[in-house]
C-alpha positions in Angstrom: 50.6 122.8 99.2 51.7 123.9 102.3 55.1 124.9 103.0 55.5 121.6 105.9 55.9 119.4 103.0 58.8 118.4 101.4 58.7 119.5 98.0 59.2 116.6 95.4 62.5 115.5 93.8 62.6 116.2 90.3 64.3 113.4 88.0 67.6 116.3 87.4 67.9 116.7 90.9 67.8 113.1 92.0 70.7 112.4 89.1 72.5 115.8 90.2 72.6 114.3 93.5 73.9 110.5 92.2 76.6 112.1 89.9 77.5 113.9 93.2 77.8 110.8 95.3 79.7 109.2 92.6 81.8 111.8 92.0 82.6 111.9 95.6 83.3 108.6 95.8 85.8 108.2 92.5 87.6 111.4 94.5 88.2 109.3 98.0 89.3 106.2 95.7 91.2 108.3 93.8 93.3 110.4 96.3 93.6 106.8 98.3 95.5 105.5 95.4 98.0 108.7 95.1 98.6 108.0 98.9 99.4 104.4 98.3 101.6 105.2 95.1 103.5 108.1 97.6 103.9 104.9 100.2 105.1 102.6 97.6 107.8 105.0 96.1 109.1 106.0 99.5 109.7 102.6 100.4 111.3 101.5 97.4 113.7 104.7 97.6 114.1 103.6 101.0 114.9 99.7 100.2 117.3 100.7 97.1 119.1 103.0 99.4 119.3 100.1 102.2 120.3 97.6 100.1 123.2 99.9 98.0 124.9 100.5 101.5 124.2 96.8 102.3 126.0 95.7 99.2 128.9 98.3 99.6 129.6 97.6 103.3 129.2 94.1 102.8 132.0 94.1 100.5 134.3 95.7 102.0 134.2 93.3 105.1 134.0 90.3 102.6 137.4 92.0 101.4 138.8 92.8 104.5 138.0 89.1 106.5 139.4 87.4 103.1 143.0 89.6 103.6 143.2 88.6 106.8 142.7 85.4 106.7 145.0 84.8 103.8 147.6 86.8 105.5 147.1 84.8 108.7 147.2 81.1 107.2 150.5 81.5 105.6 152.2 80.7 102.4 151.8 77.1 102.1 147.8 77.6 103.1 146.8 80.5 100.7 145.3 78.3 98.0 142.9 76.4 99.7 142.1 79.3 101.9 141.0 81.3 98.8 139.1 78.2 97.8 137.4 77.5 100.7 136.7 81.1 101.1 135.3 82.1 97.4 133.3 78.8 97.7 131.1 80.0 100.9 131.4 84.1 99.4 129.1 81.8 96.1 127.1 79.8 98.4 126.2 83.0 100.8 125.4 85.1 97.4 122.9 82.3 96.0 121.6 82.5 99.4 121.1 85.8 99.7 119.9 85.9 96.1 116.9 83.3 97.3 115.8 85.0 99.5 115.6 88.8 97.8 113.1 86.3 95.5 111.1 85.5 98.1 110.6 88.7 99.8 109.9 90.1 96.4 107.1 88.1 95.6 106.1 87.9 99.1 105.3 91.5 99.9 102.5 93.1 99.9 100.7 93.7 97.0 101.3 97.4 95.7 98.0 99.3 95.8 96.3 96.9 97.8 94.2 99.0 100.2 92.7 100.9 96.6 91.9 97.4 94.8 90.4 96.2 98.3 87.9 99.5 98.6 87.3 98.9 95.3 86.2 95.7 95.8 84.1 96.6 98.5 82.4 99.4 96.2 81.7 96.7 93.7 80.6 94.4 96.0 78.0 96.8 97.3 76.7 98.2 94.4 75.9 94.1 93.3 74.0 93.7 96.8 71.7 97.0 96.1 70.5 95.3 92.7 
């Protein structure tokens, strides 16, 4: 045999070298989805945090428009000022209520770029059969 040719693959090198490959492959997946789970926790921090300040500001005008327009309409008005007034404070809160629902089931799918290369691995390994 001379030393130009390749020497032949035995069968425990050829599996040494798949285990490798899939090894390799479950460690890209793998640190993909911890990347994605960071993302996902960072924004839901991020949203909670939002929407806390959104609720707590949002109050306090809702409290602070309803004073003063129940100080400006006078004595004889106050009644169906407050009316009026908690009737479109329920209507905006259904509202706003709606539409958190929608965006909730809306978003994007958590972990969706994993499940996707996923996929993709599946889909491959059917096409090499």
């Amino acid at each position: 045999m001379s030393e130009q040719e390749p020497r032949p693959r035995g069968v425990l090198e050829s599996l040494r070298g798949i285990c490798d490959s899939v090894i390799a492959l479950l460690h890209n997946r793998l640190e993909l989805l911890g990347l994605e789970i960071q993302e996902q926790k960072e924004r839901f921090v991020k949203v909670i945090l939002l929407a806390i300040g959104m609720l707590f500001l949002g109050n306090m005008a809702a409290l602070v428009v309803t004073a003063t327009i129940v100080v400006l309409a006078g004595p004889e008005a106050r009644k169906p000022v407050l009316i009026i007034l908690s009737l479109i404070y329920i209507a905006a809160t259904v509202a706003a209520y709606f539409a958190l629902r929608k965006e909730l089931r809306e978003g994007p799918a958590p972990l969706n770029d994993t499940v996707s290369e996923l996929k993709k691995d599946r889909d491959w390994l059917t096409s090499q059969e």
